[in-house]
C-alpha positions in Angstrom: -125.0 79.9 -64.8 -123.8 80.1 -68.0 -124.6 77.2 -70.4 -121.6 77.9 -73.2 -119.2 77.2 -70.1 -120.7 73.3 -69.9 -118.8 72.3 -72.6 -117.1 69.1 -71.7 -119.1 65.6 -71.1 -118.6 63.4 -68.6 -119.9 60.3 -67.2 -120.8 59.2 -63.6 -120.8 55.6 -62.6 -122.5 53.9 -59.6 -121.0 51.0 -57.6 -123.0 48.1 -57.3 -122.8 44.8 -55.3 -124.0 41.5 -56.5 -123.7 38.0 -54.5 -122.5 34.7 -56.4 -124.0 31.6 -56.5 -121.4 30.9 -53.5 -122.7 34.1 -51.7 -119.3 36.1 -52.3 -119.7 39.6 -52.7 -118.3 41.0 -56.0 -118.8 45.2 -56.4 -118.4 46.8 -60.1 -119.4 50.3 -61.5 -122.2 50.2 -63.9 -123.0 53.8 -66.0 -125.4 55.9 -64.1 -125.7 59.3 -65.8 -123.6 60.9 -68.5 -123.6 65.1 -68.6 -122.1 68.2 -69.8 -119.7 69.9 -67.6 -117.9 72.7 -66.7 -114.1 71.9 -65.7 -111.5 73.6 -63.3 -108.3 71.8 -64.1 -106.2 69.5 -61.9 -104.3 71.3 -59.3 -100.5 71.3 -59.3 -100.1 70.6 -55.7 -98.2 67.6 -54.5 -99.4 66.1 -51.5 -96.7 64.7 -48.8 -97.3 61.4 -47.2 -95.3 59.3 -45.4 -92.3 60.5 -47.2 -93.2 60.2 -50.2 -94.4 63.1 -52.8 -97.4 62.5 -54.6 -98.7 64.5 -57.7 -102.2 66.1 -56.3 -104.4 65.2 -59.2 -107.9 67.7 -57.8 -110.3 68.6 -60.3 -114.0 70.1 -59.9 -117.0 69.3 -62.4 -119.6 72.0 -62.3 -122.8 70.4 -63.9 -126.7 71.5 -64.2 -128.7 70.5 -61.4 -131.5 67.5 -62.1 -132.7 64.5 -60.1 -129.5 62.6 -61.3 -127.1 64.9 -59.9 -129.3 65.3 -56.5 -128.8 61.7 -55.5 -125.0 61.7 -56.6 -122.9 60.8 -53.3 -119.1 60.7 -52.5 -119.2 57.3 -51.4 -120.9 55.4 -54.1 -120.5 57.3 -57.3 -117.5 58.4 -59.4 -116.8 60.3 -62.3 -114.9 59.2 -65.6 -113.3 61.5 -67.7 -111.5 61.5 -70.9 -108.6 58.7 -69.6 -109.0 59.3 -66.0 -111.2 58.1 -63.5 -112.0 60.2 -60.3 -113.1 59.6 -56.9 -116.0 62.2 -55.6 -114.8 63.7 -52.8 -117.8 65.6 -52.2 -120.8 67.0 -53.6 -121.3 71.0 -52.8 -125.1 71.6 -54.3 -124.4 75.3 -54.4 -126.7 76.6 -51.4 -129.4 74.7 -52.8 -130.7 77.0 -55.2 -131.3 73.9 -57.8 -129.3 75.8 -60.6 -125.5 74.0 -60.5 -124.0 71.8 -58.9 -120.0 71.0 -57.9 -118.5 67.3 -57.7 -114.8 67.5 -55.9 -112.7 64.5 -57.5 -109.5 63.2 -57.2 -108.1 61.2 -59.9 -107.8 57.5 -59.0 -104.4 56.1 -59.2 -104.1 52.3 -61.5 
């Protein structure tokens, strides 16, 4: 892997629920872990749905492998960067060597 290529920070956020007083659940993201990354830009694919075309809006993070990154999941983590937000689609760990790591996002819509 080539360290020059990690050029770009990003931080990953966790979502975490708490309970009221009144026992309703309320879910936020806190920080988790912030890191330098490698970044393949957004695709230009639009995706079709329902009739309707949407802008595609997939990006991959390649980042150094550490404990952080190992317990990083697609349904409780996501990834902010610059502006953007991205869901984690999924995590590829790159055969498990323990050198790299990929996070497939997709940029949250607001």
């Amino acid at each position: 892997m080539k360290i020059g290529l990690l050029n770009t920070r990003i931080h990953i956020q966790q979502s975490e629920t708490v309970s009221d007083k009144y026992g309703n659940s309320m879910s936020f993201w806190k920080p988790y872990f912030s890191c330098f990354a490698s970044v393949s830009g957004e695709s230009p694919a639009e995706d079709r749905a329902a009739g309707a075309i949407t802008e595609g809006g997939g990006i991959t993070f390649t980042v150094r492998w550490c404990r952080e990154i190992a317990a990083v999941t697609s349904d409780r983590f996501r990834v902010e960067f610059g502006d953007h937000v991205y869901d984690i689609e999924g995590v590829d760990h790159m055969n498990y060597r323990g050198h790299s790591a990929k996070l497939i996002c997709r940029r949250v819509k607001r």
